[in-house]
C-alpha positions in Angstrom: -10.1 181.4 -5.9 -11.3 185.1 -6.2 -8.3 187.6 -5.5 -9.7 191.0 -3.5 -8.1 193.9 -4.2 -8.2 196.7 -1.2 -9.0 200.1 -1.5 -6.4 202.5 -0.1 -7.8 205.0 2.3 -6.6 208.4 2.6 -7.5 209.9 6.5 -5.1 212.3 6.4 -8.0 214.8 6.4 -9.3 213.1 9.0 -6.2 212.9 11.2 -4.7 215.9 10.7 -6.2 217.5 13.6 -5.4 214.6 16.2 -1.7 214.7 16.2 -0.3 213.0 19.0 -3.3 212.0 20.1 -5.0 208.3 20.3 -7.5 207.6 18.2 -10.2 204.9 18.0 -11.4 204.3 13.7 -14.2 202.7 12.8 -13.3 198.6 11.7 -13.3 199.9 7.7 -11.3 202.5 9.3 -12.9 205.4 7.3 -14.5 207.1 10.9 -12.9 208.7 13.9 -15.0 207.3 16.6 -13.1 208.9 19.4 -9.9 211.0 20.2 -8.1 211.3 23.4 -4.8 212.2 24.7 -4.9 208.5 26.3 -6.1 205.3 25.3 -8.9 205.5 27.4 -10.4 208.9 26.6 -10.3 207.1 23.0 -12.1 204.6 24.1 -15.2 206.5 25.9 -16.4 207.9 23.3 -15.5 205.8 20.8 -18.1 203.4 22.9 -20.7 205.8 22.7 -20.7 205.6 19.1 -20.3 201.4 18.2 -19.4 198.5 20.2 -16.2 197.8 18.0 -13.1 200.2 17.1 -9.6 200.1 16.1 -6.6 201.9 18.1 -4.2 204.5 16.7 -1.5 206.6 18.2 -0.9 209.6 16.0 2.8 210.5 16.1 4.0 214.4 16.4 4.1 215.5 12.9 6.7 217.4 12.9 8.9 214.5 13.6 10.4 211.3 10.8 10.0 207.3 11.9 12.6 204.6 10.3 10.9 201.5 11.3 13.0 198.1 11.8 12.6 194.9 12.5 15.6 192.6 14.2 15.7 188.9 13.6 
């Protein structure tokens, strides 16, 4: 069995002029295909560009994010 290794992706280039936005990448996830301040502004012109995207919502920079999980 072949292992893949992934390539990690750096977008903060990319992102850094979307915060607190949505944004719909590309399935590799190296393209912004569409930005909106909702889901389905996103998702309009993210159309225009290829019939399948991924959803992000970009968080206000400025603030930190301890994620959890409960059990």
């Amino acid at each position: 069995m072949e292992t893949q290794t992934l390539e990690a992706i750096d977008l903060s280039e990319k992102l850094k002029p979307h915060e607190d936005k949505w944004v719909a990448l590309s399935l590799d996830h190296r393209d912004v295909l569409g930005v909106g301040d909702n889901l389905e502004e996103a998702k309009q012109q993210a159309e225009k560009k290829r019939k399948k995207y991924v959803f992000l919502k970009l968080p206000p920079f400025n603030v930190n994010y301890v994620l959890s999980s409960w059990l």
